[in-house]
C-alpha positions in Angstrom: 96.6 59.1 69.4 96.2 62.8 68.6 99.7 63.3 70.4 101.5 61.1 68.5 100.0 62.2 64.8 101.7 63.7 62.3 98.9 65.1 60.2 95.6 65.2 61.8 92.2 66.0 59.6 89.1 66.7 61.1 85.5 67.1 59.3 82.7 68.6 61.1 79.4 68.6 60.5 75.7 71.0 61.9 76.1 69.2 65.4 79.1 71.7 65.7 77.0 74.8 64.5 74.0 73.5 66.8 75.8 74.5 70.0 76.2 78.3 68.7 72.1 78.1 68.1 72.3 77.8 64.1 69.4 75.5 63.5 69.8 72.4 61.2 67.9 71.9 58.0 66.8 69.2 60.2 65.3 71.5 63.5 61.5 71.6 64.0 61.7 75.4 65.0 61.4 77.3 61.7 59.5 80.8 62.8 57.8 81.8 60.2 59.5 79.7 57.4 57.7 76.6 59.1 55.7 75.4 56.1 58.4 75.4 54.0 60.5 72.1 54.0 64.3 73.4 54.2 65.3 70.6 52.5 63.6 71.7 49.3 64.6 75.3 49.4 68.2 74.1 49.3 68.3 72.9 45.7 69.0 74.2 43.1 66.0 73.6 41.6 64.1 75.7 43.6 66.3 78.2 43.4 65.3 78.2 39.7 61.8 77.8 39.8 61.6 80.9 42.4 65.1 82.9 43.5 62.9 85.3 45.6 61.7 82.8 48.2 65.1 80.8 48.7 67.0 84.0 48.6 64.8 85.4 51.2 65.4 82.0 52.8 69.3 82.5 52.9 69.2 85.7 53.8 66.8 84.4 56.7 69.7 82.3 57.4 72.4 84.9 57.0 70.8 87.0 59.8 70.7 84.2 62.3 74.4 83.3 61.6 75.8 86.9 61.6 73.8 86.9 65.0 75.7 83.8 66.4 79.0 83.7 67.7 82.1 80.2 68.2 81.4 77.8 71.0 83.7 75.9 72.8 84.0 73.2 70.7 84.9 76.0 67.4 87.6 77.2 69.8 89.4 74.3 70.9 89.3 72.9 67.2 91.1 75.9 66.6 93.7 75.2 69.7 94.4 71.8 68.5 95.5 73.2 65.2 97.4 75.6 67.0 99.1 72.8 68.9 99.3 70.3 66.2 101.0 72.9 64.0 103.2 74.3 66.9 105.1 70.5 67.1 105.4 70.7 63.6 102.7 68.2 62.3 99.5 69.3 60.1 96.4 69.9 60.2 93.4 69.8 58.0 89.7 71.0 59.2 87.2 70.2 56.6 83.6 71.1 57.5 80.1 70.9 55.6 78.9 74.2 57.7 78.4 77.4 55.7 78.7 80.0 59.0 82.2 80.8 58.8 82.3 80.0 62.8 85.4 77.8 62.7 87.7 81.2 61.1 85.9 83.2 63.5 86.9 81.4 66.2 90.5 81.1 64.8 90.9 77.7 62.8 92.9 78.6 59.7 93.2 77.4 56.0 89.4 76.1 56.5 88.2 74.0 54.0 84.5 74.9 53.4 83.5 71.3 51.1 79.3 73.3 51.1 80.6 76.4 50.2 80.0 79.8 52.4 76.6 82.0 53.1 78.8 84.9 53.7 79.3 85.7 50.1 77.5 85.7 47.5 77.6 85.4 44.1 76.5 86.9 40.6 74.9 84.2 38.2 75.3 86.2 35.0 79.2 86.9 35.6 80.5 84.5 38.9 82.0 87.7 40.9 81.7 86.8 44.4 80.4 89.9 46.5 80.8 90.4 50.2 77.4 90.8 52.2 78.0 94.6 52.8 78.4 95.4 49.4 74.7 93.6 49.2 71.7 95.5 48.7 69.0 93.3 50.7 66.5 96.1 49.8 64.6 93.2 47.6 64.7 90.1 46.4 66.2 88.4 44.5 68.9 90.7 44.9 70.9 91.8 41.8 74.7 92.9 40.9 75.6 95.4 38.8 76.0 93.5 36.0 72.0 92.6 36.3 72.6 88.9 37.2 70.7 87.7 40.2 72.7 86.7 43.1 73.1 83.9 45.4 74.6 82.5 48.1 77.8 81.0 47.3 77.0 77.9 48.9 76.3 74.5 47.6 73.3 73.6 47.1 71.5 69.3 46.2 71.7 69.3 42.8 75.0 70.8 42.6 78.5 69.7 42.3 80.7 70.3 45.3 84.0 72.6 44.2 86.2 70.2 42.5 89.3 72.1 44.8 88.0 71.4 48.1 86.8 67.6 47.0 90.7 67.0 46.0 91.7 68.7 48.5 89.3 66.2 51.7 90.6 63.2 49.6 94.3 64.2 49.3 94.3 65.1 53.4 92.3 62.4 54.5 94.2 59.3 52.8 97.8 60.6 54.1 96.7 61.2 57.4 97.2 59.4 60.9 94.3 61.0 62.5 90.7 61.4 61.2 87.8 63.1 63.7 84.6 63.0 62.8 82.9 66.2 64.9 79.1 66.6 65.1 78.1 65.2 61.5 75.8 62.7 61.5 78.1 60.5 59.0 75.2 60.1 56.2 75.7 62.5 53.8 77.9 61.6 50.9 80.8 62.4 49.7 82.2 63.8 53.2 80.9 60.7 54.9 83.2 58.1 53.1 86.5 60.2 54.2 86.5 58.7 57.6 86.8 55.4 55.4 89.3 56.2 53.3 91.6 57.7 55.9 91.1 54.2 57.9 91.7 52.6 54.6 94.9 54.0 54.3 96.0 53.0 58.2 94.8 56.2 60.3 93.1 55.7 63.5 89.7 57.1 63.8 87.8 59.4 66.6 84.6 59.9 66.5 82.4 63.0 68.7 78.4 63.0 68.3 75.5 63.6 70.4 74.4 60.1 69.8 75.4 56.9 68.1 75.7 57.3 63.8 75.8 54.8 61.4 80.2 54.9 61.7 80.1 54.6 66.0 81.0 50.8 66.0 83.9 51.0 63.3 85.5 53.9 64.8 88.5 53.6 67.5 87.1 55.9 69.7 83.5 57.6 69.9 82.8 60.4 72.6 79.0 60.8 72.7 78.2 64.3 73.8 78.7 67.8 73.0 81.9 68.9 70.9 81.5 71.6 72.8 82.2 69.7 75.8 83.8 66.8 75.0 86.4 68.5 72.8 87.9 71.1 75.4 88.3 67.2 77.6 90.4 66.3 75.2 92.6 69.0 74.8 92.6 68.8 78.8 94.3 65.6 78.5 96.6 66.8 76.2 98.1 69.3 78.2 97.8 67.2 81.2 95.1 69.2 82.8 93.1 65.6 83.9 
């Protein structure tokens, strides 16, 4: 199937990020941010109500990404695009993680549907500020225009950039290929592209640690590890096994 595609998206989801030890808003091991509900510090409301706990929070966050580094699974995405590309087809990797892992690992033209905890943004003007030209010295931290700032991520209660939505939609209904990679298919909008691309005649693939709610409507699931399953496949491809 992936040989034979033209245009090939793929949307990945925390399972991905998991296997390079970023914890999930969903992970019971918290530190000392255990009595706070994750959950809850990533709205925007709570951002509102207090900016210097969540943007401690983030820059919690921040550290333990920065710390973190691609796994296997990152780095044969990024050889399938490499491949895919090389043949003359495209490619499209939408993902719902924040950590920047897929460019570091060499994925290209990533289209980040959450948003990015590796900049961060003023609230009084919207400049976007790398983390080095930060001052973490306390919180909430502040630009030099006075405005607090905040992760340029996207937070419940938000709208997700208009850009990136048209672009998931556009990729995934012209497609023949759609891969669904470590997401546990649930959260909405990114959850309905593996529908529309099968609406629209693509065949489906489907690599999770366990069984989600789109395993029996897929053509192919691959329960395990992307970071294991997904360097298999590219095996195959090169006829390696």
């Amino acid at each position: 199937m992936i040989r034979e595609a033209r245009s090939i998206v793929v949307l990945t989801g925390a399972g991905v990020s998991a296997e390079s030890g970023i914890s999930t808003f969903r992970d019971a091991e918290m530190g000392l941010w255990a009595k706070y509900d994750p959950m809850e510090l990533a709205h925007i409301d709570a951002f509102h109500r207090d900016p210097e706990l969540v943007t401690r929070w983030y820059h919690w966050r921040f550290t333990r990404c920065k710390d973190c580094t691609p796994n296997p699974g990152h780095h044969a995405l990024a050889e399938l695009q490499r491949q895919t590309e090389a043949r003359g087809g495209s490619f499209s990797l939408l993902t719902q993680n924040v950590d920047g892992l897929h460019q570091r690992a060499g994925s290209t033209n990533v289209s980040e549907i959450h948003g990015t905890i590796l900049t961060w943004r003023c609230t009084k003007t919207g400049k976007h500020h790398e983390l080095e030209d930060i001052d973490f010295s306390s919180f909430p931290p502040t630009s030099e225009a006075g405005g607090i700032l905040r992760p340029n991520v996207i937070w419940f209660g938000e709208m997700l950039p208009e850009k990136e939505l048209e672009r998931a939609f556009s990729d995934s209904s012209t497609c023949d290929v759609f891969m669904s990679v470590g997401t546990s298919s649930v959260v909405q909008p990114a959850a309905s592209l593996i529908d529309l691309a099968k609406s629209h005649g693509a065949r489906t693939i489907e690599v999770n640690l366990e069984p989600t709610p789109i395993s029996e409507s897929v053509d192919v699931s691959l329960f395990g590890k992307a970071g294991e399953e997904l360097p298999k496949v590219l095996d195959q491809l090169n006829g390696e096994a």
